[in-house]
N, CA, C and O of each residue as an XYZ file, in Angstrom:
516
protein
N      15.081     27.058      9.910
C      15.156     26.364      8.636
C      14.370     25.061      8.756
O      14.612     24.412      9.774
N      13.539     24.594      7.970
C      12.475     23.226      7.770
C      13.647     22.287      7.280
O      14.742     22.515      6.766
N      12.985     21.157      7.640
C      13.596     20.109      7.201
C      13.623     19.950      5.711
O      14.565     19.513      5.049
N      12.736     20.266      5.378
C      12.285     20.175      3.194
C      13.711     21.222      2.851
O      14.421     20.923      1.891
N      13.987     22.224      3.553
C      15.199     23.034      3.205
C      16.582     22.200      3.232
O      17.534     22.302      2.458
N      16.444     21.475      4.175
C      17.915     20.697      4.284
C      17.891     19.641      3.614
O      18.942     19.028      3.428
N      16.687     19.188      3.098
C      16.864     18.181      2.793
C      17.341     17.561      1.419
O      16.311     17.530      0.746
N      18.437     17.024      0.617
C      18.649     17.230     -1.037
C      17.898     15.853     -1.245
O      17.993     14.855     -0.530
N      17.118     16.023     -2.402
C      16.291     15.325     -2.876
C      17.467     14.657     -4.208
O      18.016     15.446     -4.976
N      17.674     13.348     -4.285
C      18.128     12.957     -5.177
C      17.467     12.961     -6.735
O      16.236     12.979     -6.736
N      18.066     12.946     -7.946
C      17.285     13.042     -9.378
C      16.492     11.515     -9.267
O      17.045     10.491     -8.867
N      15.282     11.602     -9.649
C      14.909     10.316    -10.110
C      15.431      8.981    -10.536
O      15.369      8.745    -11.742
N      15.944      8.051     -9.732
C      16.242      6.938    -10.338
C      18.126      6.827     -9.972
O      18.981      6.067    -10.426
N      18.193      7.753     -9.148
C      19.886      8.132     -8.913
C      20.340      6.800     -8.232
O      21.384      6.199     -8.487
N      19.292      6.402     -7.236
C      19.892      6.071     -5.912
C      20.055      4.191     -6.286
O      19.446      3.292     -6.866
N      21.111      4.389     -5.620
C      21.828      2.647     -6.067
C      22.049      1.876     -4.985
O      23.202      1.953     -4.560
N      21.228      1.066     -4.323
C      20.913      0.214     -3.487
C      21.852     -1.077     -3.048
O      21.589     -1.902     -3.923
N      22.727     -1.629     -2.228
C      22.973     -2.439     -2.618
C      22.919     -3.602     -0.696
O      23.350     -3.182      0.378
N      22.550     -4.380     -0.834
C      22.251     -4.507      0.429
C      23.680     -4.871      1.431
O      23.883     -4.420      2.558
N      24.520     -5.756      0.702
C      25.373     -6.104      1.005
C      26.105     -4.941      1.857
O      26.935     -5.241      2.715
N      25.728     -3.477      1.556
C      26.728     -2.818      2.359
C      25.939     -2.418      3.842
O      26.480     -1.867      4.800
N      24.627     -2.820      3.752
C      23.540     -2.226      4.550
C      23.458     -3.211      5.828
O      23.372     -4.419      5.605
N      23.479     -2.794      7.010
C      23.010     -4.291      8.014
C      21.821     -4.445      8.647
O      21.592     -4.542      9.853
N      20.679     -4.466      7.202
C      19.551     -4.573      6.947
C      18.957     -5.726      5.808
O      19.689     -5.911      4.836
N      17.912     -6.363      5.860
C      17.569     -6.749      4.382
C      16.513     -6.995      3.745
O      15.571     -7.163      4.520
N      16.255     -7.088      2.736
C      14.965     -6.456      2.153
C      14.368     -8.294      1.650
O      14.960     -9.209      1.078
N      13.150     -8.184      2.132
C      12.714     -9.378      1.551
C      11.324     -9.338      0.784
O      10.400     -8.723      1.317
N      11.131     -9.958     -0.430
C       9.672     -9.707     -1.308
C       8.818    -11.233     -0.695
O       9.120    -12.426     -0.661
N       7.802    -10.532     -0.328
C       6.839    -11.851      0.294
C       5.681    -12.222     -1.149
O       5.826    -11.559     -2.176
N       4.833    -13.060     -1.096
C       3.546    -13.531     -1.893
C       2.882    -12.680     -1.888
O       2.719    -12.028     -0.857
N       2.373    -12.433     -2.832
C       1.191    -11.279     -2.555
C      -0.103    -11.972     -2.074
O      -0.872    -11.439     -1.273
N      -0.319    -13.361     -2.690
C      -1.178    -14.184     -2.771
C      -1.636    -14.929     -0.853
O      -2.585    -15.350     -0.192
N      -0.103    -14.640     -0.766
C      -0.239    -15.256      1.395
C       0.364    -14.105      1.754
O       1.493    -14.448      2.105
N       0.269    -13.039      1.859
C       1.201    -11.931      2.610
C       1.291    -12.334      3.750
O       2.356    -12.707      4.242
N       0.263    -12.325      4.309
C      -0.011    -12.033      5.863
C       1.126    -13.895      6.609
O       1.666    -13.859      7.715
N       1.202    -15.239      5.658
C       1.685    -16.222      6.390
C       2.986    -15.636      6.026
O       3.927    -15.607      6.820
N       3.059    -15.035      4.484
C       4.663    -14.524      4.055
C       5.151    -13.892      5.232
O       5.631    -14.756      5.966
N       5.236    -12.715      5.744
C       5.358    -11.766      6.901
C       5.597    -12.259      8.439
O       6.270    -11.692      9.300
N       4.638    -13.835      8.572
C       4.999    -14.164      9.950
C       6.064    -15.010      9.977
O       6.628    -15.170     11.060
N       6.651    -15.871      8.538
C       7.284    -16.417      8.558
C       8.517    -15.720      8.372
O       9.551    -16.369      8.213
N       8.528    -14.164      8.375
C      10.123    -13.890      7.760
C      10.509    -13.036      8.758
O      11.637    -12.542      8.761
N       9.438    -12.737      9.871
C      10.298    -12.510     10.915
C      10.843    -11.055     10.898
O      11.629    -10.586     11.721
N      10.274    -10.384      9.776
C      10.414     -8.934      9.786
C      10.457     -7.875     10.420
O       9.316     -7.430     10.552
N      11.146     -7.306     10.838
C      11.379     -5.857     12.043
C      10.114     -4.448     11.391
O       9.418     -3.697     12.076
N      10.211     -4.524     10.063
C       8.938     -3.198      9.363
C       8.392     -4.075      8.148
O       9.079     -4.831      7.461
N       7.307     -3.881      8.041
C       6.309     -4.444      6.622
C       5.833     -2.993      5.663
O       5.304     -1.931      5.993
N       6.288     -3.518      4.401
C       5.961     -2.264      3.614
C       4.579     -2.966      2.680
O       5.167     -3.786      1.975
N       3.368     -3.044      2.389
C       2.425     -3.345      1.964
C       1.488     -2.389      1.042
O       1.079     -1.257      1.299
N       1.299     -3.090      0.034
C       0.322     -2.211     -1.129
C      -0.898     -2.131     -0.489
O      -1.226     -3.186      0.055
N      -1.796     -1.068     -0.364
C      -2.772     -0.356      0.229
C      -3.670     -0.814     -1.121
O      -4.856     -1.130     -1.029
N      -3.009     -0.803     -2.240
C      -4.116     -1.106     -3.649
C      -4.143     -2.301     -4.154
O      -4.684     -2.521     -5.238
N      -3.474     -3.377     -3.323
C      -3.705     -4.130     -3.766
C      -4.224     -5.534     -2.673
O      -3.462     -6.149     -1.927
N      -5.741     -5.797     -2.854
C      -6.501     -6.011     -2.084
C      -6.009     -7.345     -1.193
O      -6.381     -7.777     -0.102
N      -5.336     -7.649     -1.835
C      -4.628     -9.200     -1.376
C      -3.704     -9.133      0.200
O      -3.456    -10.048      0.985
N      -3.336     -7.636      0.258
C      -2.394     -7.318      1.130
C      -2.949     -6.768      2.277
O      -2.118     -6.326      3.071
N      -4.148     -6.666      2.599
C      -4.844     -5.405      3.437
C      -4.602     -6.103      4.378
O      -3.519     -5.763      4.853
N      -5.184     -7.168      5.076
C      -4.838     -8.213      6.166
C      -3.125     -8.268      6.555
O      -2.770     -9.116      7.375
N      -2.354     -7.580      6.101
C      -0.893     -7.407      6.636
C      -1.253     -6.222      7.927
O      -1.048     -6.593      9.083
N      -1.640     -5.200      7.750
C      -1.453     -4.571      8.674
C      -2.438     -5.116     10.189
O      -2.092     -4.883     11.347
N      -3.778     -5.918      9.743
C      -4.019     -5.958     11.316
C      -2.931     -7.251     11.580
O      -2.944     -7.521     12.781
N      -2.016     -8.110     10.837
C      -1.281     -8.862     11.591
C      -0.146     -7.907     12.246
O       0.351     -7.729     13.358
N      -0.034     -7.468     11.120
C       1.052     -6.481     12.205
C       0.839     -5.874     13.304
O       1.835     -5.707     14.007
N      -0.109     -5.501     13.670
C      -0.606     -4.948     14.818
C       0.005     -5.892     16.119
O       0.841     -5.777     17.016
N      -1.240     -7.169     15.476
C      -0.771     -7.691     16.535
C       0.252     -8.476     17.091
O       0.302     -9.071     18.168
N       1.255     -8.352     15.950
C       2.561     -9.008     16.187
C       3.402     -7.874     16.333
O       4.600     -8.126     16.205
N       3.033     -6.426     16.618
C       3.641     -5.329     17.318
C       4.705     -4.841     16.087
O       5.581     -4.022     16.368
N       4.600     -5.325     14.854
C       5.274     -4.740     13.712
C       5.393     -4.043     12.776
O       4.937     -4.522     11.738
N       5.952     -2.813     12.690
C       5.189     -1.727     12.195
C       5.348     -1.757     10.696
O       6.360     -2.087     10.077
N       3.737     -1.203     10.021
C       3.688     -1.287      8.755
C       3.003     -0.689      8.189
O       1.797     -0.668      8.433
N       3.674      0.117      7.068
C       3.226      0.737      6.374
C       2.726      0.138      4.916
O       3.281     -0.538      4.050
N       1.176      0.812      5.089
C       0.536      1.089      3.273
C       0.750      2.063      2.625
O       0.640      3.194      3.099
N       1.150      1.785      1.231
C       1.459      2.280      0.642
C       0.152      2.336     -0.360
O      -0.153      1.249     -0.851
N      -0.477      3.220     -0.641
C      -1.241      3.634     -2.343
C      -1.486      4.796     -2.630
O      -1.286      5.882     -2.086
N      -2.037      4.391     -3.732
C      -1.627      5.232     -5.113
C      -2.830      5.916     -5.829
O      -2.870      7.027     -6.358
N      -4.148      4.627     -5.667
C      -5.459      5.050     -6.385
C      -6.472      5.415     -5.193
O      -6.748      4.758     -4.190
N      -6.900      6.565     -5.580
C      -8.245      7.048     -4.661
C      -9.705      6.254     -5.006
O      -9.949      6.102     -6.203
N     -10.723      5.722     -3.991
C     -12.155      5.097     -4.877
C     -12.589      5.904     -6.474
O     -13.209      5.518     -7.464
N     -11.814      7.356     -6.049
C     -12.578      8.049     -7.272
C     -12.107      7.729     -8.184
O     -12.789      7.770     -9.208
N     -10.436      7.162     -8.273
C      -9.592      6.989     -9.559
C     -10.207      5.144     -9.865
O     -10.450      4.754    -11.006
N     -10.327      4.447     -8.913
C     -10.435      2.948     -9.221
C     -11.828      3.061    -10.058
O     -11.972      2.496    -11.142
N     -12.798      3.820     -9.464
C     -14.156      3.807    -10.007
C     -14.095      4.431    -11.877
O     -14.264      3.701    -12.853
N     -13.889      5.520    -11.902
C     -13.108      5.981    -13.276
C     -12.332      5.008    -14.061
O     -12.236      4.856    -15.279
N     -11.757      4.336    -12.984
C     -10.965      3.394    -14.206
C     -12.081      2.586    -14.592
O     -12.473      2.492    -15.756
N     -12.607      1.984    -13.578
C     -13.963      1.007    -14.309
C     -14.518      1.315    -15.145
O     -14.537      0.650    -16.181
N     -15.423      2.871    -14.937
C     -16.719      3.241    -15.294
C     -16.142      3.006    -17.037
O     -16.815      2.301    -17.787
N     -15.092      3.554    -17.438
C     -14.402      3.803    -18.433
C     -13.425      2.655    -19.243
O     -12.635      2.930    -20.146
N     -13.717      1.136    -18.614
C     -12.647      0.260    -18.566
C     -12.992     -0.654    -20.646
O     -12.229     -1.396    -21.263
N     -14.500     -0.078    -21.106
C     -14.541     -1.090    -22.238
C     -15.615     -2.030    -21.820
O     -16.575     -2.288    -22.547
N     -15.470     -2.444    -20.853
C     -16.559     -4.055    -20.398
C     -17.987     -3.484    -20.395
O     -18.388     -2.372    -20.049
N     -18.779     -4.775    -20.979
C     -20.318     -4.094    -20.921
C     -20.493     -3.935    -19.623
O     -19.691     -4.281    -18.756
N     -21.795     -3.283    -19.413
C     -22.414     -2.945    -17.760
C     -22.264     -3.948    -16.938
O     -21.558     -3.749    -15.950
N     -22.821     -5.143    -17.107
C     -22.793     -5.986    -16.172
C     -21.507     -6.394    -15.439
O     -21.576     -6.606    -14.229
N     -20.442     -6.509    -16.031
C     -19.248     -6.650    -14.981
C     -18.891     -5.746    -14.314
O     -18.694     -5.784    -13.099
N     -18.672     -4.139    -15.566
C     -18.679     -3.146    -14.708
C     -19.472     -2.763    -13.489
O     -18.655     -2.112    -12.838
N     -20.376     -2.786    -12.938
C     -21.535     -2.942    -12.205
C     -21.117     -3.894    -10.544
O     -21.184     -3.572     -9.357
N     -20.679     -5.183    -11.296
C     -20.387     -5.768    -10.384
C     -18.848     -5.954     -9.809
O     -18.442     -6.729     -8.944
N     -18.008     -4.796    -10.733
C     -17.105     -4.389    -10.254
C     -16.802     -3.183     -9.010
O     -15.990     -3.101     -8.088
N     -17.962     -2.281     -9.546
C     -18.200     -0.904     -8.923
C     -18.818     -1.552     -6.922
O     -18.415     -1.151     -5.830
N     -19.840     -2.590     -7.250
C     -20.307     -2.906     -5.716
C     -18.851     -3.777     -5.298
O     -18.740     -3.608     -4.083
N     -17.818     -4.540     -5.731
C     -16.688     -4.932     -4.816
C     -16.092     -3.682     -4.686
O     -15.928     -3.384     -3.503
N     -15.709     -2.843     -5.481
C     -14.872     -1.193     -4.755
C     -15.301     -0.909     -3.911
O     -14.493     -0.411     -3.127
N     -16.819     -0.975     -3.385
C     -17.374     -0.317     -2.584
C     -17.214     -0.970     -1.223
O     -17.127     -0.512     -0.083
N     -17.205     -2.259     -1.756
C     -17.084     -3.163     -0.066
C     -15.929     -3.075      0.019
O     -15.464     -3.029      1.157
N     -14.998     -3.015     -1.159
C     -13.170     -3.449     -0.609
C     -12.744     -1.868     -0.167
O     -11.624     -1.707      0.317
N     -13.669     -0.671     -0.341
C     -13.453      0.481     -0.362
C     -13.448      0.386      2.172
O     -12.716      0.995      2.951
N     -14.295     -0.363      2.391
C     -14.440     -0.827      3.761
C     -13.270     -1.531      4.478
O     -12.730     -1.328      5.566
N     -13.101     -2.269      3.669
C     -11.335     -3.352      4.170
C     -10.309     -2.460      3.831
O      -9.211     -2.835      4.243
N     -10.306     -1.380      3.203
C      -9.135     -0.780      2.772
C      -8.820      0.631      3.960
O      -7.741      1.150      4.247
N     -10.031      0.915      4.397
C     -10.154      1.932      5.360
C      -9.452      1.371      7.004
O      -8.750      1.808      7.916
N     -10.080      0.319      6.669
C     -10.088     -0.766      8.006
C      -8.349     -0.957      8.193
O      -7.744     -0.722      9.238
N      -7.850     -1.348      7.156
C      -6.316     -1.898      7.262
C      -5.608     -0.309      7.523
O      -4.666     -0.262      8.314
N      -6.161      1.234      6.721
C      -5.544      2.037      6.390
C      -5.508      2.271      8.337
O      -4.375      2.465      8.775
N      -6.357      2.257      9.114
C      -6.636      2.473     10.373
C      -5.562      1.805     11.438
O      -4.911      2.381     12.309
N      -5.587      0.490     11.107
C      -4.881     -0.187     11.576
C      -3.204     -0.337     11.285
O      -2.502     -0.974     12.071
N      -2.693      0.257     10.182
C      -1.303      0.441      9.869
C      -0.542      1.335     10.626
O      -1.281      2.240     11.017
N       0.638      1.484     11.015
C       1.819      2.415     11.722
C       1.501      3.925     11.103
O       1.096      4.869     11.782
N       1.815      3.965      9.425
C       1.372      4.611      8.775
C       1.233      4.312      7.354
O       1.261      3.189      6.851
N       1.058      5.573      6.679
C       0.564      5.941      5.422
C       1.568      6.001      4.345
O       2.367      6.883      4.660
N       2.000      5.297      2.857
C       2.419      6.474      1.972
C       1.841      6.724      1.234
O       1.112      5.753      1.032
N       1.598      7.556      0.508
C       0.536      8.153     -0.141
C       1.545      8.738     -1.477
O       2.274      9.726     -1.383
N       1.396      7.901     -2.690
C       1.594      8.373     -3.859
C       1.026      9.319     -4.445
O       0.193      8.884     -5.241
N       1.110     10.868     -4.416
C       0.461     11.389     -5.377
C      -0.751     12.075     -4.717
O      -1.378     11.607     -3.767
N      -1.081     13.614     -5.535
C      -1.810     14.351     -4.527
C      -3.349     13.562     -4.244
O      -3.776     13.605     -3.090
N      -3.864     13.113     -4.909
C      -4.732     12.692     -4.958
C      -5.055     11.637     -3.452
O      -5.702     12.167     -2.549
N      -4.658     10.430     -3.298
C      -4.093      9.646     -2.340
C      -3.761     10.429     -1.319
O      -4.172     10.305     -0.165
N      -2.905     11.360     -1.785
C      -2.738     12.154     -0.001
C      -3.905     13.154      0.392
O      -3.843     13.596      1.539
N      -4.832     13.519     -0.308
C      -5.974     14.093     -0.179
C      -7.489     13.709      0.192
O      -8.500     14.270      0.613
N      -6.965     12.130     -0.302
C      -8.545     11.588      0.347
C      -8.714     11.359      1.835
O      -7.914     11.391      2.770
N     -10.204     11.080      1.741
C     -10.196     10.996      3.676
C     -10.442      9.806      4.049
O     -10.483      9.531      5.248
């Protein structure tokens, strides 16, 4: 029997959190300083947005502060680029939106390398390479 067999998947939105009963605790850092947020809180696991560019520099700190952390995303280059190509703005921003995807498309690989692991929202995300 697989584990996916044993495993009961709760309904969407079931599960009721409460920390007080947990002897664990959950803390929300800056998105804006992650990486000073994270050294200052002394965290045992780092959970970090993979899409959101501000955060990528969490995982090589974690590395080297031996703390494991996971990225989490959601959008593939193909979905961020689509959103642009399609976003309304004349060419020129779009344009100079499409060459930062491409470089942040480099820092995002870089951090994805350097993280414990992966979560991957959605087939898409779990399909890219």
């Amino acid at each position: 029997m697989s584990v996916l067999e044993l495993a009961e998947i709760p309904p969407f939105g079931a599960i009721e959190w409460r920390e007080a009963a947990e002897d664990f605790s959950v803390a929300l850092s800056d998105p804006f300083d992650a990486v000073a947020a994270v050294a200052a809180s002394g965290a045992a696991l780092v959970l970090a947005s993979a899409d959101d560019s501000r955060q990528l520099g969490v995982a090589a700190f974690c590395r080297t502060a031996r703390i494991p952390c996971i990225l989490i995303i959601e959008y593939t280059l193909k979905t961020r680029v689509g959103m642009t190509v399609y976003d309304g703005r004349s060419w020129f921003p779009r344009l100079r939106t499409l060459v930062w995807l491409m470089r942040n498309e480099l820092r995002l690989k870089k951090a994805i390398r350097m993280a414990t692991s992966i979560q991957a929202n959605g087939m898409p995300a779990f399909r890219a390479p």
